[in-house]
FIMI-55353 format. One record per residue: chain; z, y, x of N, C-alpha, C in turn; residue in three letters; residue number from 1. Coordinates in nm, 4 decimals. Each point is the difference from the previous one (the first is absolute). Example, Ala and Ser with C-alpha at 12.3 -4.5 7.8 and 13.67 -1.06 7.14 Angstrom:
BEGIN
VEXRO ch     n.pz     n.py     n.px    ca.pz    ca.py    ca.px     c.pz     c.py     c.px  aa   i
VEXRO  A   0.7800  -0.5690   1.3190   0.0000   0.1190  -0.0890   0.0000   0.1200   0.0900 ALA   1
VEXRO  A  -0.0720   0.1050  -0.0350   0.0060   0.1190   0.0820   0.0730   0.1090  -0.0770 SER   2
This chain:
BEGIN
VEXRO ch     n.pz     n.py     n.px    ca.pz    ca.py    ca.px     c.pz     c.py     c.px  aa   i
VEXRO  A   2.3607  -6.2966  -0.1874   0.0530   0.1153  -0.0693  -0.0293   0.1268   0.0785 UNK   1
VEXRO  A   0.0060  -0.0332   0.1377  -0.0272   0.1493   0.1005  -0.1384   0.0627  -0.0393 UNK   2
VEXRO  A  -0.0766  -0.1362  -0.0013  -0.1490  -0.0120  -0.0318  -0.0309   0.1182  -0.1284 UNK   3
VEXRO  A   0.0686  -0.0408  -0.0713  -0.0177   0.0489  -0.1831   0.0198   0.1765   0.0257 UNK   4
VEXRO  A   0.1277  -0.0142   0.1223   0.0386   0.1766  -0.0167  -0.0574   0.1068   0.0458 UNK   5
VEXRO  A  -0.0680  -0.0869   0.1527  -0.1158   0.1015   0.0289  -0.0817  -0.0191  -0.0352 UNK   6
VEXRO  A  -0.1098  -0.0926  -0.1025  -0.0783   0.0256  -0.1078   0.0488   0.0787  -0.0687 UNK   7
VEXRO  A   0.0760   0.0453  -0.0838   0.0588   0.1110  -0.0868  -0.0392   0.1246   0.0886 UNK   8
VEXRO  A   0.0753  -0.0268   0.0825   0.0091   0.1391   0.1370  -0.1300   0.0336  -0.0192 UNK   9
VEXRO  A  -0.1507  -0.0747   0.0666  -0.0867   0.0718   0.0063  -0.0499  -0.0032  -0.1310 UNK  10
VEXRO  A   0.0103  -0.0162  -0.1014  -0.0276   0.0430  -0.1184   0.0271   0.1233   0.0098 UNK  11
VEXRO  A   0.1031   0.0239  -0.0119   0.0486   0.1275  -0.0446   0.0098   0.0915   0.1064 UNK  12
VEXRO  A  -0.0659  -0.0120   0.1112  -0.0326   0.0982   0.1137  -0.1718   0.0544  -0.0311 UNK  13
VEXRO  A  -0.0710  -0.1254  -0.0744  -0.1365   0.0190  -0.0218  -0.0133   0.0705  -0.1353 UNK  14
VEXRO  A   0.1117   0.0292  -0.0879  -0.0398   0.0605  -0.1201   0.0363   0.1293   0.0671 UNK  15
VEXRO  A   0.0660   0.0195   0.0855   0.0857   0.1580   0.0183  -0.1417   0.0413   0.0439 UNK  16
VEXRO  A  -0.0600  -0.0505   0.1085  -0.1335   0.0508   0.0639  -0.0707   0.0434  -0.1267 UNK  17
VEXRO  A  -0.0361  -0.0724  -0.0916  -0.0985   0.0444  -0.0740   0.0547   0.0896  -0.1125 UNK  18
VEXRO  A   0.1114  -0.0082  -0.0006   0.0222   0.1305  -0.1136   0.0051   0.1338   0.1022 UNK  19
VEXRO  A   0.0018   0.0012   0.1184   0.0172   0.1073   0.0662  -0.1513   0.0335   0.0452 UNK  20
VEXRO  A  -0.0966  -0.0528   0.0069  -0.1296   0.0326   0.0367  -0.0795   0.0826  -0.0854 UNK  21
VEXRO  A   0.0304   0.0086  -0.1719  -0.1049   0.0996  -0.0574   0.1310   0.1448   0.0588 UNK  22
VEXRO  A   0.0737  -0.0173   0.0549   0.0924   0.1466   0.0646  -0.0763   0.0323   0.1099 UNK  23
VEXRO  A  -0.0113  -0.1264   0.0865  -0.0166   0.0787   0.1185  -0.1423   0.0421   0.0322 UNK  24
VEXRO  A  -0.0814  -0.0924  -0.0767  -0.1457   0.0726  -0.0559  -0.0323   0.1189  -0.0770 UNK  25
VEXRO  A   0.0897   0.0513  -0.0538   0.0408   0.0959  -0.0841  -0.0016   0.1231   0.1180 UNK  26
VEXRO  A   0.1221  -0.0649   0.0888   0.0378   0.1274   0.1350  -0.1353  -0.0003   0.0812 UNK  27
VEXRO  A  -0.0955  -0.0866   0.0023  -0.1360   0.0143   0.0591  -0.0884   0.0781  -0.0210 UNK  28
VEXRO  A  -0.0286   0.0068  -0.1357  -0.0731   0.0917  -0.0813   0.0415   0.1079   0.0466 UNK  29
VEXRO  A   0.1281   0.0351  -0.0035   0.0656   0.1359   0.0368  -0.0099   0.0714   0.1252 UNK  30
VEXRO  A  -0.0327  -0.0689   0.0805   0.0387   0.0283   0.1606  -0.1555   0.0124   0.0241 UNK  31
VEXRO  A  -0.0898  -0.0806  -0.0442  -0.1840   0.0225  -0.0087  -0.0103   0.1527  -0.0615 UNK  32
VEXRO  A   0.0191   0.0076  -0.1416   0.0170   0.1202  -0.0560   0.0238   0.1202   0.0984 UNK  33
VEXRO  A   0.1314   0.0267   0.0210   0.0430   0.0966   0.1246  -0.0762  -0.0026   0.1080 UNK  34
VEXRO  A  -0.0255  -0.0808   0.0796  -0.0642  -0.0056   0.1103  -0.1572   0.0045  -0.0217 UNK  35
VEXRO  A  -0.0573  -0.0001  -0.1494  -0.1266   0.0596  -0.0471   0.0001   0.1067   0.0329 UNK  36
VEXRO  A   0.0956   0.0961  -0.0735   0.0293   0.1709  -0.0348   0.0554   0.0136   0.1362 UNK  37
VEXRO  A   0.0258  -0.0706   0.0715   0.0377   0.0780   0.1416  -0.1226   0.0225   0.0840 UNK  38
VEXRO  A  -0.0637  -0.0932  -0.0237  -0.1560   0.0107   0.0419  -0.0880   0.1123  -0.0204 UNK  39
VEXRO  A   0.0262   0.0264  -0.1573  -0.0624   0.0815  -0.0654   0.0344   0.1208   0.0324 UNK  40
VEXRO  A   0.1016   0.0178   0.0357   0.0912   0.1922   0.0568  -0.0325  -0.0170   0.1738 UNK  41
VEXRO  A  -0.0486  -0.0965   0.0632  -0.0325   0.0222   0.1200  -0.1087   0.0015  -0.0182 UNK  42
VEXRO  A  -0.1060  -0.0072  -0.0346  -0.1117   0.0221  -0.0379  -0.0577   0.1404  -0.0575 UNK  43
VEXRO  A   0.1025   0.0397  -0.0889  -0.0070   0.1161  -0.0285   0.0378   0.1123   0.0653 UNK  44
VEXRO  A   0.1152  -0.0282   0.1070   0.0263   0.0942   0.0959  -0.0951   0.0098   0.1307 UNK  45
VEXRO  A  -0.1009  -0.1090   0.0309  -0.1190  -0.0178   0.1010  -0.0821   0.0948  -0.0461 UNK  46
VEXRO  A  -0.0487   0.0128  -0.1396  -0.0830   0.0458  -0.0793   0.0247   0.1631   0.0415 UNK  47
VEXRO  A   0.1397   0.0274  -0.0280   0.0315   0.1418   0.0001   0.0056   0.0729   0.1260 UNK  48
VEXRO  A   0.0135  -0.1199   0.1445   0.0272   0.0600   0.0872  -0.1621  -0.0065   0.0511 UNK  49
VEXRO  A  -0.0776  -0.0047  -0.0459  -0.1587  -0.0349   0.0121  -0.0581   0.1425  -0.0315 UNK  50
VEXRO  A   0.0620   0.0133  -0.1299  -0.0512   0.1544  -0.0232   0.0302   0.1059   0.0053 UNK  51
VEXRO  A   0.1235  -0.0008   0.0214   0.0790   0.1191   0.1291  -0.0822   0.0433   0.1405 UNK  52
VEXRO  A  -0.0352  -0.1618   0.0561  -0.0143   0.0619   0.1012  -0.1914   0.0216  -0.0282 UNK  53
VEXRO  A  -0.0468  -0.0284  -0.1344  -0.1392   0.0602   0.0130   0.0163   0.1148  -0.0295 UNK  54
VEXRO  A   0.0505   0.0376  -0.0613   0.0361   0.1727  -0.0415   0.0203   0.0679   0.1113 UNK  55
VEXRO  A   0.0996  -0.0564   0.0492   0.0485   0.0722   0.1602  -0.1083   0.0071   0.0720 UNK  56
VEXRO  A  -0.0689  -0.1016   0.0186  -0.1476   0.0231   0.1088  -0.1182   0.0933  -0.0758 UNK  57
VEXRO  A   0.0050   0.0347  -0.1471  -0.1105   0.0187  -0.0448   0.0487   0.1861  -0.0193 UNK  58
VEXRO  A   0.1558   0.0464   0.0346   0.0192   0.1129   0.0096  -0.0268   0.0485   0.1760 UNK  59
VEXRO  A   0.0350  -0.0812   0.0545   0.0034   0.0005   0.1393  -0.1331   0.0167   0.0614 UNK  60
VEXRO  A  -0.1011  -0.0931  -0.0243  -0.1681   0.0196  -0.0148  -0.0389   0.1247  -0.0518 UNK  61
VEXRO  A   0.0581   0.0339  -0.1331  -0.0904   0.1331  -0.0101   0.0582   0.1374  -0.0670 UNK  62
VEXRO  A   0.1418  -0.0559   0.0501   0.0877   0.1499  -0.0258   0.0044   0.0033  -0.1240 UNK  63
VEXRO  A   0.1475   0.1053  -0.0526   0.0212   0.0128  -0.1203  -0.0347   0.1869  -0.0277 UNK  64
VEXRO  A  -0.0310  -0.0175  -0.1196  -0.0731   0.1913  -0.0066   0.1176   0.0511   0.0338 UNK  65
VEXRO  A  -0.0140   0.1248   0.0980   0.1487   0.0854   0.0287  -0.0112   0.1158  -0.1008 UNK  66
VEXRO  A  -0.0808   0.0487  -0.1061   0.0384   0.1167  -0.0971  -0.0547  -0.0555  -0.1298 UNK  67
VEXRO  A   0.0690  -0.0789  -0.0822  -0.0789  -0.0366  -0.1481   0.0145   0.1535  -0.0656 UNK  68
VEXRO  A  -0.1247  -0.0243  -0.0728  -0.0808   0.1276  -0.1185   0.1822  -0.0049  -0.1212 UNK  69
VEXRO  A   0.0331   0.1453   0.0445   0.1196  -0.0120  -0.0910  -0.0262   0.0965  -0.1119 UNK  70
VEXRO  A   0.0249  -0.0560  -0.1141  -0.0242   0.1171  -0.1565   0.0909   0.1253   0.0256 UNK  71
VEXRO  A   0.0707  -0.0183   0.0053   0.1584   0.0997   0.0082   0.0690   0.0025   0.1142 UNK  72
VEXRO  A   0.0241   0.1123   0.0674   0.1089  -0.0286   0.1197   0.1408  -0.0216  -0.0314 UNK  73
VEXRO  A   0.0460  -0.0657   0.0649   0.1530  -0.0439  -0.0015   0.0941   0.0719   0.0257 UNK  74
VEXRO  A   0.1016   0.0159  -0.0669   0.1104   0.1079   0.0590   0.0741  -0.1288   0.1111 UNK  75
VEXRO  A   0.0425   0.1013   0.1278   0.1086  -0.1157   0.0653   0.0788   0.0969   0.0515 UNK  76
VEXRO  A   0.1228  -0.0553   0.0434   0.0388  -0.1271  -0.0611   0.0165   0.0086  -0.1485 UNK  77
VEXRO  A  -0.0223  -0.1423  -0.0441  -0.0213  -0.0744  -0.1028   0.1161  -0.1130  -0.0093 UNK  78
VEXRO  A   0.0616   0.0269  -0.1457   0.1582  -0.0109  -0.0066   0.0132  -0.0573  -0.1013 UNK  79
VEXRO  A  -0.0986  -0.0013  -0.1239  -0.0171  -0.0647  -0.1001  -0.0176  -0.1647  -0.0219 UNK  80
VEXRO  A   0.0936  -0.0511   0.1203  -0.0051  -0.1505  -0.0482   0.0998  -0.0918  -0.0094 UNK  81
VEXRO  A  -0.0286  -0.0710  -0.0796   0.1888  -0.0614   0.0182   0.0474  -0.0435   0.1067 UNK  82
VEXRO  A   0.1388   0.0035   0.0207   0.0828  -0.0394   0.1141   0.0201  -0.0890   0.0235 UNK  83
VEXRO  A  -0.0295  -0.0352   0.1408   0.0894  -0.1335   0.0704  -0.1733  -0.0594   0.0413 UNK  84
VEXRO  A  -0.0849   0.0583  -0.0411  -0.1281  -0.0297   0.0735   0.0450  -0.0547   0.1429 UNK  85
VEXRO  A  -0.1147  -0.1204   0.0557   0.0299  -0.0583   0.1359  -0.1936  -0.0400   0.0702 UNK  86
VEXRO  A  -0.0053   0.0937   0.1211  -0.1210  -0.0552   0.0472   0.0048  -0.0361   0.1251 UNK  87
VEXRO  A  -0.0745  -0.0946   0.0439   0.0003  -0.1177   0.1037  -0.1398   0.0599   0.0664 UNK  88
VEXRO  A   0.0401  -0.0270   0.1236  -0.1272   0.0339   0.0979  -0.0588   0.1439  -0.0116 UNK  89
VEXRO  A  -0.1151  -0.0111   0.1068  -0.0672   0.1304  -0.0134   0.0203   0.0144   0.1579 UNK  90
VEXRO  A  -0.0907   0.0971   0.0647   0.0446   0.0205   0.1905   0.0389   0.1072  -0.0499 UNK  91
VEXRO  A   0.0804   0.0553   0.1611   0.0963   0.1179  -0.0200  -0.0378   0.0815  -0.0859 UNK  92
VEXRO  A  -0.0902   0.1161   0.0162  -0.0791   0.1217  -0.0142  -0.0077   0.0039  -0.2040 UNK  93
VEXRO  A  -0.0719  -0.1178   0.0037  -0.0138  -0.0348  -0.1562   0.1308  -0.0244  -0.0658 UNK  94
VEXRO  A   0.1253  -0.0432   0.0397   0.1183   0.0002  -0.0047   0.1005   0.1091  -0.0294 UNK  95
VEXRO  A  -0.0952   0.1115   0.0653   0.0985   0.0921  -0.0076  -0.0471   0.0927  -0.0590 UNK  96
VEXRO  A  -0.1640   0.0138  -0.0103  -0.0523   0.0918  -0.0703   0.0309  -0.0183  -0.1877 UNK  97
VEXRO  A   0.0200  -0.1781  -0.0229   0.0156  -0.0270  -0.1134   0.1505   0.0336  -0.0068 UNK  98
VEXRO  A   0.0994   0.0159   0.0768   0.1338   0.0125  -0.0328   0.0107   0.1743  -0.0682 UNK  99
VEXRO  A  -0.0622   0.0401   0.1135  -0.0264   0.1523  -0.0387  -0.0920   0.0881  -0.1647 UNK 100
VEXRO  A  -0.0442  -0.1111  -0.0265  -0.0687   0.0264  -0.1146   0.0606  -0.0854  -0.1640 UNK 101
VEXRO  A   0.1036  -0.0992   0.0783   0.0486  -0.0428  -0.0954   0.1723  -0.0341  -0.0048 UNK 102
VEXRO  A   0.0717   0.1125   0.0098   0.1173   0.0133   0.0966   0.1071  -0.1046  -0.0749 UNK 103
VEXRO  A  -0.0114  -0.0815  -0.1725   0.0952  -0.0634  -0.0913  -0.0594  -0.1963   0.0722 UNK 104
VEXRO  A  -0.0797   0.0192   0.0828  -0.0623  -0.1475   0.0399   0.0697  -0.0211   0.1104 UNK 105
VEXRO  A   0.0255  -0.1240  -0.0109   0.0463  -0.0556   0.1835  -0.0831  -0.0676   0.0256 UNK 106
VEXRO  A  -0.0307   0.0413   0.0945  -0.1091  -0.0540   0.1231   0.0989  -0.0924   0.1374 UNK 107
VEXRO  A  -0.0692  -0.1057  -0.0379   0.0733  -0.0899   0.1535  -0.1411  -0.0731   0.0306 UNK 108
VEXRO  A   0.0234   0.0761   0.1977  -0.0722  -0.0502   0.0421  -0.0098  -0.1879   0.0503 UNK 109
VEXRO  A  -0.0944  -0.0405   0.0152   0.0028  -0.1772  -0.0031   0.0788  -0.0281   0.1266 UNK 110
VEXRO  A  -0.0300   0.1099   0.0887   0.0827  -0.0776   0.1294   0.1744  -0.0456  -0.0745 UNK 111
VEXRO  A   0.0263   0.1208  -0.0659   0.1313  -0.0384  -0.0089   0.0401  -0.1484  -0.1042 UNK 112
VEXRO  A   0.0817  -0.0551   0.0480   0.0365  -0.1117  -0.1157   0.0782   0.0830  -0.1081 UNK 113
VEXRO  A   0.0006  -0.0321  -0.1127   0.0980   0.0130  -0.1296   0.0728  -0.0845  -0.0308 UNK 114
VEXRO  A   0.1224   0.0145  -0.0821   0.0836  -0.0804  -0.0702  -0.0836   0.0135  -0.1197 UNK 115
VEXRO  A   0.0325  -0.1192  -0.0411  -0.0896  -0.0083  -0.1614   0.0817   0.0201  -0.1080 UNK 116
VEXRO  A   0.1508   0.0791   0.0709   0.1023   0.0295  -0.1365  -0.1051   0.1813  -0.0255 UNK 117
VEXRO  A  -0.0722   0.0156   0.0704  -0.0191   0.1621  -0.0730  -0.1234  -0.0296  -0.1079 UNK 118
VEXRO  A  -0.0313  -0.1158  -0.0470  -0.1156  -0.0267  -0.0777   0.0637   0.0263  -0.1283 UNK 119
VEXRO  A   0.1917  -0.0330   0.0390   0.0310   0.0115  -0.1623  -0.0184   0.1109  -0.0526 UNK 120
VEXRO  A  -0.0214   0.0201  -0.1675  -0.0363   0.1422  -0.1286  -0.1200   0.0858   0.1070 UNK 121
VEXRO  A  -0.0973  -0.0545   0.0665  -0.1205   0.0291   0.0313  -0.1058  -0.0019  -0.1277 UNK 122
VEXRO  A  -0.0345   0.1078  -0.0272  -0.1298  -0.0410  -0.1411  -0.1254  -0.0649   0.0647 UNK 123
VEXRO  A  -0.0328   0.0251   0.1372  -0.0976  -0.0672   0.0575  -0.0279   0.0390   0.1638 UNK 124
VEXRO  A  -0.0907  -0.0931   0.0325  -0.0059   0.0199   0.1729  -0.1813   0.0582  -0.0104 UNK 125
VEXRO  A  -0.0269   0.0329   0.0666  -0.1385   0.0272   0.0654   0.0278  -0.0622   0.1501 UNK 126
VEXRO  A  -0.1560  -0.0289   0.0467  -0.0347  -0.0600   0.1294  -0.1472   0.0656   0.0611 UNK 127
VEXRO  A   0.0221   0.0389   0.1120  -0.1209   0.0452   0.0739   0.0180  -0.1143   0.0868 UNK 128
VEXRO  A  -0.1207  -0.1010  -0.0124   0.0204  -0.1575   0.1241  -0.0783   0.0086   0.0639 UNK 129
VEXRO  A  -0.0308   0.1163   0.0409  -0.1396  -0.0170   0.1182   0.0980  -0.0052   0.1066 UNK 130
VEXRO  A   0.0998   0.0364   0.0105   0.1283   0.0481   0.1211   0.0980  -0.0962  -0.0121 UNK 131
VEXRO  A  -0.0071  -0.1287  -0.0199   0.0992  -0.0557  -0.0349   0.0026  -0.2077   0.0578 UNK 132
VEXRO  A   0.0227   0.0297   0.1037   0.0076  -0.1804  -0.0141   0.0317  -0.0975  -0.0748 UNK 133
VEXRO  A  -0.0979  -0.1512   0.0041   0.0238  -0.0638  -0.0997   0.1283  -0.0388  -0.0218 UNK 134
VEXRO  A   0.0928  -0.0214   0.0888   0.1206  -0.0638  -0.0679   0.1182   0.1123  -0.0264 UNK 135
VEXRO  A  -0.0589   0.1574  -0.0122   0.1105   0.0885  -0.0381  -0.1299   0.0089  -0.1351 UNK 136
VEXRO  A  -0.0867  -0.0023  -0.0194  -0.0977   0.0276  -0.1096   0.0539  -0.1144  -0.1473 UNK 137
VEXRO  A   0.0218  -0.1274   0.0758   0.0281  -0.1316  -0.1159   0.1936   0.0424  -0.0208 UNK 138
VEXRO  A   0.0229   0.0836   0.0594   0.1619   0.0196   0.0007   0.0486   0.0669  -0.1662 UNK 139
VEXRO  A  -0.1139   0.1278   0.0888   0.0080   0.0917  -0.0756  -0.0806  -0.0099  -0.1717 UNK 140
VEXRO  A  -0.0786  -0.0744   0.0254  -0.0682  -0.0509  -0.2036   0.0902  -0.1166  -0.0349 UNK 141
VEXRO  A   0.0588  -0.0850   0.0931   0.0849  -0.0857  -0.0575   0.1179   0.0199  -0.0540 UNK 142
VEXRO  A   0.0971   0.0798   0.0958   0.1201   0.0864  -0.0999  -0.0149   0.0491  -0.1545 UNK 143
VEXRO  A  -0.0402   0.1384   0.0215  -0.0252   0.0362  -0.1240  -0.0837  -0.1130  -0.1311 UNK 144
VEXRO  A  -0.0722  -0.0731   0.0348  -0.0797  -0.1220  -0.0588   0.1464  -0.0420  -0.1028 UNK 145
VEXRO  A   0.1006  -0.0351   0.0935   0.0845  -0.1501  -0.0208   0.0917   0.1585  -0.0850 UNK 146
VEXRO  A  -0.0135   0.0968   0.0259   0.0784   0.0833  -0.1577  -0.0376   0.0552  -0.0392 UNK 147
VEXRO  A  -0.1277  -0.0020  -0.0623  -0.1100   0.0387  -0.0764  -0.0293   0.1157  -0.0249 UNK 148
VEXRO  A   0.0182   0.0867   0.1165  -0.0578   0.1033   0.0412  -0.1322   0.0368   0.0297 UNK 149
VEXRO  A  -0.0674   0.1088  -0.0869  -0.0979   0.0320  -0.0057  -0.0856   0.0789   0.1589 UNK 150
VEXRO  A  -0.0952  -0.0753   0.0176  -0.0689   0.0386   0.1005  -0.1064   0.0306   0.0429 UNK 151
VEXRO  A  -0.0504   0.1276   0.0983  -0.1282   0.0678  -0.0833  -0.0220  -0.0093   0.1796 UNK 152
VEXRO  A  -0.1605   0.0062   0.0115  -0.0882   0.0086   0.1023  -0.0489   0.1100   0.0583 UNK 153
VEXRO  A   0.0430   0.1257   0.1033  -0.0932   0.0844   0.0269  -0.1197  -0.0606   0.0600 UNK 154
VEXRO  A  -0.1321   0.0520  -0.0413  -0.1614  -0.0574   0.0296  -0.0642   0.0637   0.1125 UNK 155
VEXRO  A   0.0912   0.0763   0.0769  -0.0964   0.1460   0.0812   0.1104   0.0150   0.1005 UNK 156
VEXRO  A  -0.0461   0.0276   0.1048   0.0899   0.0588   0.1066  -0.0303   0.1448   0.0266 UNK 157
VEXRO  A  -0.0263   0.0622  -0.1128  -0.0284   0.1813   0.0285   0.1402   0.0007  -0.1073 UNK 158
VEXRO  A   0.0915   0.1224   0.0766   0.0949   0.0178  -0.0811  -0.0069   0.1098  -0.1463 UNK 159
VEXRO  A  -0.1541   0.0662  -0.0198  -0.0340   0.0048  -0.1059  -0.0123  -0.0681  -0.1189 UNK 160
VEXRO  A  -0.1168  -0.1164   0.0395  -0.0044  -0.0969  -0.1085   0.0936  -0.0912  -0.0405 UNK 161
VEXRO  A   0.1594  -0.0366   0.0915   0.0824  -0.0903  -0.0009   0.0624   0.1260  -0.0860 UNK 162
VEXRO  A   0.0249   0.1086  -0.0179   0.0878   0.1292  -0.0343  -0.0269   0.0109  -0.1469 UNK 163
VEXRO  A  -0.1315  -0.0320  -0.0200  -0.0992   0.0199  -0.1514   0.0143  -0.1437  -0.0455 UNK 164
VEXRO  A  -0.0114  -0.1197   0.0593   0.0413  -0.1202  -0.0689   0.1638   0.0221  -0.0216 UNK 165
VEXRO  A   0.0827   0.0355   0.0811   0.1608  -0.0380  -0.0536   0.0293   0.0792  -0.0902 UNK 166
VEXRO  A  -0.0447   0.1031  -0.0338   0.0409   0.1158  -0.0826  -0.0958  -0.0792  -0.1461 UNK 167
VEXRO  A  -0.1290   0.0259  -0.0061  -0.0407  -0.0902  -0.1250   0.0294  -0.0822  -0.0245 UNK 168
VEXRO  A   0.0384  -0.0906   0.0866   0.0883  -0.1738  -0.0693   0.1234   0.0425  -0.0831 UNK 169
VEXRO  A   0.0686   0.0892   0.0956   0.1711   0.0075  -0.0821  -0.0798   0.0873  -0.1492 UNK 170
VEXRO  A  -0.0673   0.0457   0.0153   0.0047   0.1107  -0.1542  -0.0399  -0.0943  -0.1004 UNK 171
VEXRO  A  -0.0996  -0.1178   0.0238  -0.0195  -0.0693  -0.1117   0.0845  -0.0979  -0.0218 UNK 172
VEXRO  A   0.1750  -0.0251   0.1228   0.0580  -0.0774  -0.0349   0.1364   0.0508  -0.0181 UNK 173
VEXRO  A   0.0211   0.1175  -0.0664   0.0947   0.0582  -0.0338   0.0493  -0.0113  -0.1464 UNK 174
């Protein structure tokens, strides 16, 4: 009779296994899946930090123009943009010449750390990353990223052409 009960027993220990296996094959698929796409966003962040730093060497190699051909001169300061603007990086000089020409922008320099509570009712960030280390650089696109804050690239380290890109971006995104 003992015989009969743990026959039953592993019966019914061997059906539990198999009704639980299209589950836990199920949770397999899932965890492959994720750990695909995790692959895939490290891959894509190799990618990005690849061409950062070719850009960076390919401004660095052969300089960025210090006076672009301007149609119209600019009035400054220049006041016409919405508020709560936030820009990252830049060395001193360019820092301050852009503060001075654009007095409604906050400018924080990279040395300093930020709290990422001032990202909140931000309409968008700009980034000058030639001045900026990688792990305050992935800080700073990852925040705003994760609250879908809009984020724009200065291309030039002359505070002309960075002055003529921020001012034309906001007018066509007003």
């Amino acid at each position: 009779m003992n015989h009969h009960a743990d026959r039953n027993s592993l019966k019914a220990s061997a059906h539990r296994q198999q009704r639980a296996r299209p589950g836990r094959r199920s949770l397999r698929k899932k965890v492959k899946s994720q750990e695909d796409e995790i692959q895939d966003h490290q891959r894509d962040l190799r990618e990005l930090v690849e061409l950062r730093e070719t850009v960076y060497a390919l401004i660095s190699e052969h300089g960025a123009p210090d006076t672009p051909q301007e149609d119209e001169p600019a009035n400054y300061p220049y006041t016409d943009l919405p508020e709560g603007i936030i820009c990252f990086g830049g060395y001193d000089q360019w820092l301050n010449r852009m503060q001075e020409r654009f007095p409604t922008v906050r400018f924080l320099p990279v040395s300093n750390r930020y709290d990422s509570g001032i990202l909140r009712r931000v309409p968008c960030i700009w980034i000058q990353s030639g001045y900026i280390s990688h792990i305050m650089y992935y800080r700073i696109v990852n925040d705003p990223r994760a609250a879908r804050i809009e984020t724009y690239y200065f291309n030039s380290h002359s505070v002309e052409s960075s002055s003529k890109l921020l001012t034309e971006t906001m007018k066509k995104h007003k």
